[in-house]
N, C-alpha and C positions, 0 to 999 in steps of 0.2 A: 539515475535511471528514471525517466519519464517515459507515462502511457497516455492514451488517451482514450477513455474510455466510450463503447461502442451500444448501439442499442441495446444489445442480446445480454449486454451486464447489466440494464436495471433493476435495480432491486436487491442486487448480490449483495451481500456481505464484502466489504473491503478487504478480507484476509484472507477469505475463498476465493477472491477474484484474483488478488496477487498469488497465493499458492498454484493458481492452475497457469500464470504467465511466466513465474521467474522460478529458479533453482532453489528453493527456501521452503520448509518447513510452515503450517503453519504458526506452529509455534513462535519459531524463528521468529514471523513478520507482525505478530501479536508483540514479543519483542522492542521491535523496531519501534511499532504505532506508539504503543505507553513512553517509550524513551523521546517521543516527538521526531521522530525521523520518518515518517513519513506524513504528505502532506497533501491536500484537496483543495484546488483551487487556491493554494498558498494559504490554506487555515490548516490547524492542527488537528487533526479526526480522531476517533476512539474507536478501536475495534469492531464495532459493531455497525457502524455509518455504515449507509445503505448506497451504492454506486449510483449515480446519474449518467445518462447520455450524453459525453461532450466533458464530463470531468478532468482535470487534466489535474495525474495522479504523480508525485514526482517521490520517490523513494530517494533517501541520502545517506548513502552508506559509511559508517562509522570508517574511520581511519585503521589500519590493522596494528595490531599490535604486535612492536618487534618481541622476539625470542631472547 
């Protein structure tokens, strides 16, 4: 899943910003960031990275685990 992120997100928090876009927790996508699945500009970010205008945000979701 990729965003691309817009003016009125400067400054967010990266996992407030994906908790108000996608279906997840933000727990969840705190998660995701520490496990390196999601990514800024194709670098690795820490939960706390602060959103820029024009950031192109790409979440990479884990593969499911069969039952």
């Amino acid at each position: 899943m990729e965003f691309k992120a817009e003016r009125e997100a400067c400054g967010q928090r990266i996992d407030k910003y994906l908790t108000e876009r996608i279906d997840k927790t933000r727990s969840a996508i705190s998660i995701l960031i520490e496990n390196g699945r999601v990514t800024v500009n194709n670098a690795i970010i820490s939960k706390n990275y602060k959103v820029k205008e024009n950031d192109c945000i790409l979440i990479d979701y884990p593969d499911p685990v069969p039952l």
